[in-house]
FIDRENDO-241472 format. One line per 5 residues: for each residue x, y, z of C-alpha. Coordinates in steps of 0.1 Angstrom, whole numbers, plus 2048, in hexadecimal, padded with zeros to 3 digits. Example, Ala and Ser with C-alpha at 12.3 -4.5 7.8 and 13.67 -1.06 7.14 Angstrom:
// FIDRENDO-241472
87B,7D3,84E ~ 889,7F5,847
END
This chain:
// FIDRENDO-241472
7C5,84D,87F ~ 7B7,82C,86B ~ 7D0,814,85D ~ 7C8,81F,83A ~ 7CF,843,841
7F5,839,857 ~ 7FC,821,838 ~ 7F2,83D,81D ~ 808,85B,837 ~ 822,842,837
821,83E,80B ~ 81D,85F,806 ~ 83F,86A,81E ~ 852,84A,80B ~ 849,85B,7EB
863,873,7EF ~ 87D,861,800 ~ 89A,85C,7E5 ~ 8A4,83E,7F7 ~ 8AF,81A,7F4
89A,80E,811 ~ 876,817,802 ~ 86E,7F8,7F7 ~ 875,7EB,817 ~ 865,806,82A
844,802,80F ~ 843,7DF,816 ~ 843,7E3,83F ~ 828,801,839 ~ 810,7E6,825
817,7CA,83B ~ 80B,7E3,85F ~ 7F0,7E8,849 ~ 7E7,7C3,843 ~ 7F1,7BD,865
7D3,7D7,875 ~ 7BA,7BF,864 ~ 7B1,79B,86A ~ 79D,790,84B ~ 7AB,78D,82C
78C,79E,81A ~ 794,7BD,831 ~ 7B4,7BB,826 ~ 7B1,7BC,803 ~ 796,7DD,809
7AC,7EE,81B ~ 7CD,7E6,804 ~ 7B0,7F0,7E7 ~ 7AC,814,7FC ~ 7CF,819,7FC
7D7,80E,7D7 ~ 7BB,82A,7CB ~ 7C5,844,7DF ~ 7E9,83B,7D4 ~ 7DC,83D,7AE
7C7,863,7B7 ~ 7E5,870,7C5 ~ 7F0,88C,7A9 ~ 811,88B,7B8 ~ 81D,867,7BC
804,858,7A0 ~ 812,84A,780 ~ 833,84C,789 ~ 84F,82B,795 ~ 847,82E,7BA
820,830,7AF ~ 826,812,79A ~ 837,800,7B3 ~ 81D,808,7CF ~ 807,7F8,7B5
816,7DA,7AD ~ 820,7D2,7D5 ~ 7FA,7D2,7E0 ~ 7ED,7C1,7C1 ~ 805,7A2,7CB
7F5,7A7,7F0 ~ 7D6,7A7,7E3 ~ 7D8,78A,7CD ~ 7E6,773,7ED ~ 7C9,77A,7FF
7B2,776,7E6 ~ 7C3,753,7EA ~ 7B9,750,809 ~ 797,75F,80A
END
C-alpha cells in the first residue's frame, strides 16, 4: 500500500469516528504521510493527492471533517512551499 493510499484509508475510517481525538489522529495520519517522503515538493504532491481525493469523496466531501482535512494540508502545504 503507497503512503497516499494508508493516509487516504486512514481519512476515510476517521471520517466516521465521532470522536474527540480526530484531530489528533488526522494530524498523526498527515505527518506518516510527510514523513514517507524526503523532499518537500513530493510532499506537497502527495498532500495534493490526498486533499483531491478528500474533495471527490461523495461521502466525506463538503462536510466539517472535509473542510478540516482541507484546511490541515493547505497549512502543510504552504510550509513547505516555504521551504522549497
Amino acid at each position: 500500500m503507497t503512503p497516499v493510499s494508508r493516509c487516504l484509508h486512514k481519512v476515510d475510517h476517521l471520517s466516521a469516528v465521532p470522536d474527540s481525538t480526530v484531530a489528533e489522529r488526522i494530524n498523526a495520519a498527515l505527518d506518516e504521510l510527510e514523513g514517507a517522503y524526503r523532499k518537500p515538493c513530493e510532499r506537497i504532491v502527495a498532500l495534493e493527492m490526498v486533499l483531491h481525493e478528500v474533495r471527490q469523496n461523495r461521502r466525506i466531501g463538503g462536510t466539517p471533517f472535509a473542510r478540516f482535512v482541507h484546511v490541515s494540508v493547505e497549512r502543510r502545504q504552504e510550509k513547505l512551499s516555504r521551504c522549497a
